[in-house]
ZATOR-807911 format. One record per residue (C-alpha): residue in three letters; x negated, y, z. Coordinates in steps of 0.1 Angstrom, whole numbers, padded with zeros to 4 digits, always signed. Each point is the difference from the previous one (the first is absolute). Layout:
BEGIN
ALAXYZ
...
END
This chain:
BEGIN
UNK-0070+0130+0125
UNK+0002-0034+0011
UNK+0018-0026-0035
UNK+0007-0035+0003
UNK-0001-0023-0026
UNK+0016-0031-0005
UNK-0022-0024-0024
UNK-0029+0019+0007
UNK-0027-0028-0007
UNK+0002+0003-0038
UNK+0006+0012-0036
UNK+0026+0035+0005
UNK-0002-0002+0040
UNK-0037+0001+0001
UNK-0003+0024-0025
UNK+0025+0024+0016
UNK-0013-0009+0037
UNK-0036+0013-0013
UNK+0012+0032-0018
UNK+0018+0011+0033
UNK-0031-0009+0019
UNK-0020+0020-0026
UNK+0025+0031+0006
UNK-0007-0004+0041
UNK+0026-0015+0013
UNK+0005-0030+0019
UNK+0014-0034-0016
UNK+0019-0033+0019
UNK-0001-0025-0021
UNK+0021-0031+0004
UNK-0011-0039-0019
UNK+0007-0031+0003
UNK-0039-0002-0012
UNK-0031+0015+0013
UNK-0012+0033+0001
UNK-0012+0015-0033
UNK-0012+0032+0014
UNK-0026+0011+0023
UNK+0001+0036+0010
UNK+0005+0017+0033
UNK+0036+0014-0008
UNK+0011-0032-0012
UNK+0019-0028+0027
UNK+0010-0032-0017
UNK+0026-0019+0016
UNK+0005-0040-0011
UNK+0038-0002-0003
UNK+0028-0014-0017
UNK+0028+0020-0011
UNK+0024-0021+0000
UNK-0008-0007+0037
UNK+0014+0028+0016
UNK-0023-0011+0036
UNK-0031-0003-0021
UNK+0002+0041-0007
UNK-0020+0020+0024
UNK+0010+0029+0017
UNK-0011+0030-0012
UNK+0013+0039+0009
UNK-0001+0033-0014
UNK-0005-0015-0038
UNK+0012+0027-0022
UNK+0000-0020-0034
UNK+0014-0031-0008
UNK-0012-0019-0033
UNK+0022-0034+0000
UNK-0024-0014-0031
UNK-0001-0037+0016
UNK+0016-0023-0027
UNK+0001-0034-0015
UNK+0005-0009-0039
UNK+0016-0037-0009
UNK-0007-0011+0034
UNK+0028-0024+0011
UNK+0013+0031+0027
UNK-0004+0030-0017
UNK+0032+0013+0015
UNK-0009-0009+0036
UNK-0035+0016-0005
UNK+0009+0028-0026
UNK+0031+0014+0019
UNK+0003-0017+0029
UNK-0034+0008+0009
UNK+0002+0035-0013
UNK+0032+0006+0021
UNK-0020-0014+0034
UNK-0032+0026-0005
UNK+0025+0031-0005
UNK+0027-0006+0031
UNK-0028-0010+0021
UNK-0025+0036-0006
UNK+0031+0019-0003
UNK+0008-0006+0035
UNK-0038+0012+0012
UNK-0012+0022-0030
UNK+0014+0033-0008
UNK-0006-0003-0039
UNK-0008+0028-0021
UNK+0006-0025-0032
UNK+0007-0037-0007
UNK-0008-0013-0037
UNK+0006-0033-0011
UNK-0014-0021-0027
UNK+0030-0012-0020
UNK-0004-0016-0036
UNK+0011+0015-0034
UNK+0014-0037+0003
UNK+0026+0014+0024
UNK+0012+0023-0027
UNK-0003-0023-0031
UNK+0009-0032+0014
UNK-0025-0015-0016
UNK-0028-0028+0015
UNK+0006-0026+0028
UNK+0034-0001+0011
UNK-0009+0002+0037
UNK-0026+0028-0004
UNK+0027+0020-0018
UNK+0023-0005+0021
UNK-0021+0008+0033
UNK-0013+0031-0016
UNK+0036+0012-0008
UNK+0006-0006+0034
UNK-0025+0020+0012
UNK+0013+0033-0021
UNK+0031-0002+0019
UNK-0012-0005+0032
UNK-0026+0032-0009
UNK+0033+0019-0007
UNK+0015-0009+0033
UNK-0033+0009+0019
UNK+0000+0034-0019
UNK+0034+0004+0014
UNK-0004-0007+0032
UNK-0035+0024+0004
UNK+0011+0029-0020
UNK+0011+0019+0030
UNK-0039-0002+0016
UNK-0009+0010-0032
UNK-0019-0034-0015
UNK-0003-0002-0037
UNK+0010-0034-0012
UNK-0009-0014-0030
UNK-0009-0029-0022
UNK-0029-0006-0027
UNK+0011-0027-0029
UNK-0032-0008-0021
UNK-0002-0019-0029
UNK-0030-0015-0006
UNK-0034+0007+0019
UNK-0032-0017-0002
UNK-0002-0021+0031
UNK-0012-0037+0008
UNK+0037-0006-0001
UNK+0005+0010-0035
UNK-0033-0023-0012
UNK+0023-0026-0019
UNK+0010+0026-0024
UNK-0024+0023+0000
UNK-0028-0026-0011
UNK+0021-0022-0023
UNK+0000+0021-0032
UNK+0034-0012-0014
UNK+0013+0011+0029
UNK-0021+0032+0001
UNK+0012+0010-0032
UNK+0037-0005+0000
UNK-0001+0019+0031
UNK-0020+0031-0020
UNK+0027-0002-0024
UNK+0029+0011+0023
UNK-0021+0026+0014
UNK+0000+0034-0015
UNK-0033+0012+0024
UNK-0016-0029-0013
UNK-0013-0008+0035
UNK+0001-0010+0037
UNK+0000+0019+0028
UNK-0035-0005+0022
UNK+0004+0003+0039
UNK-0017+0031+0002
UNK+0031+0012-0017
UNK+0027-0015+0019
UNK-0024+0017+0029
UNK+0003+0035-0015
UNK+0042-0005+0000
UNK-0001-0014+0037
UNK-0017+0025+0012
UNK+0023+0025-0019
UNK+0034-0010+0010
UNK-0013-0004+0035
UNK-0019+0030+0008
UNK+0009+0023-0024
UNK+0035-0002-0007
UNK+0021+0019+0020
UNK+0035-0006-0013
UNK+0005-0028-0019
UNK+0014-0026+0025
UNK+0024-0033-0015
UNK-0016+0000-0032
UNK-0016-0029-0023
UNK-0025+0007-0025
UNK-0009-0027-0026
UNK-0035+0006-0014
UNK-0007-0023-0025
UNK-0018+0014-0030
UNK+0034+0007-0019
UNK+0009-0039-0001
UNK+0038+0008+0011
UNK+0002+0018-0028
UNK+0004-0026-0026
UNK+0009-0039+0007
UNK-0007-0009+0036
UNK-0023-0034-0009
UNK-0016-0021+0027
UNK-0030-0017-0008
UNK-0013-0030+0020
UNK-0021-0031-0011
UNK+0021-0034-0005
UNK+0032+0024+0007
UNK+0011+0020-0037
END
């Protein structure tokens, strides 16, 4: 199968773009930066999301993985759903999709963190709903991912500032973070093996929604 990838130039959309290259398929990936990859399945492609000219044309995709996003950025609405809403209408009109995923937030459920990233990612779980809508009848699954934490680049400020670090472990039943070789293992679930759940958002954060939502930033609790 031919996936692309949205953000594919680091952290989750690396990882995922390799473990679908390691399964033998074929991977698009779409940056703002360079190329992160070298292998003869993958084709990088320098664009912006929020650009909708600066997206190349590509046919016969049949997964889409909208992972592209930005955290505390100054526009993470016009990159985060904006953006997000450009990749899908423009490969839904030349791919015939076996499954879209998008990368939402746990944010987008809680309501907790930047006030534009929350927002954006909210955004983005209604628009997946109205995609899943509008594809059910060619028989495209839908769906949405909402993580909590995972150890990206990212996440550093946290993750290496043990104050931080450990208020976060204490709102976290698992007692952990999700790597990206895990968020690669759901990805590649809900997009090749599902089968019948289509509109759906799963939140996948170690148990943290289970007790107080708290976001944890330096300089910001």
């Amino acid at each position: 199968m031919k996936i692309i990838i949205t953000g594919a130039s680091g952290g989750i959309g690396k990882a995922v773009s390799e473990r679908f290259l390691a399964l033998g398929h074929s991977v698009c990936g779409i940056d703002t930066a360079p190329a992160a990859i070298t292998h003869p399945s993958y084709a990088h492609y320098r664009a912006d999301i929020k650009e909708p000219d600066s997206l190349p044309e590509i046919d016969d995709a049949d997964i889409l993985f909208n992972n592209a996003g930005l955290q505390n950025s100054g526009d993470d609405i016009g990159n985060n759903l904006q953006g997000t809403v450009n990749v899908t209408e423009k490969y839904m009109k030349s791919c015939r999709f076996h499954s879209i995923l998008f990368n939402a937030s746990a944010s987008a459920v809680s309501g907790q963190e930047f006030p534009e990233y929350a927002a954006s990612k909210a955004g983005v779980l209604g628009y997946m709903r109205n995609v899943a809508i509008r594809l059910a009848p060619e028989g495209t699954t839908v769906n949405a991912i909402s993580l909590g934490g995972v150890h990206t680049a990212l996440n550093d400020p946290v993750v290496k500032d043990p104050a931080c670090w450990d208020r976060i472990m204490a709102v976290t039943p698992l007692k952990k973070w999700m790597t990206v070789d895990e968020v690669a293992d759901w990805v590649v679930f809900l997009t090749v093996q599902n089968r019948s759940m289509s509109g759906q958002n799963l939140v996948i954060d170690n148990g943290e929604m289970d007790l107080i939502p708290t976001f944890v930033w330096p300089g910001i609790n």
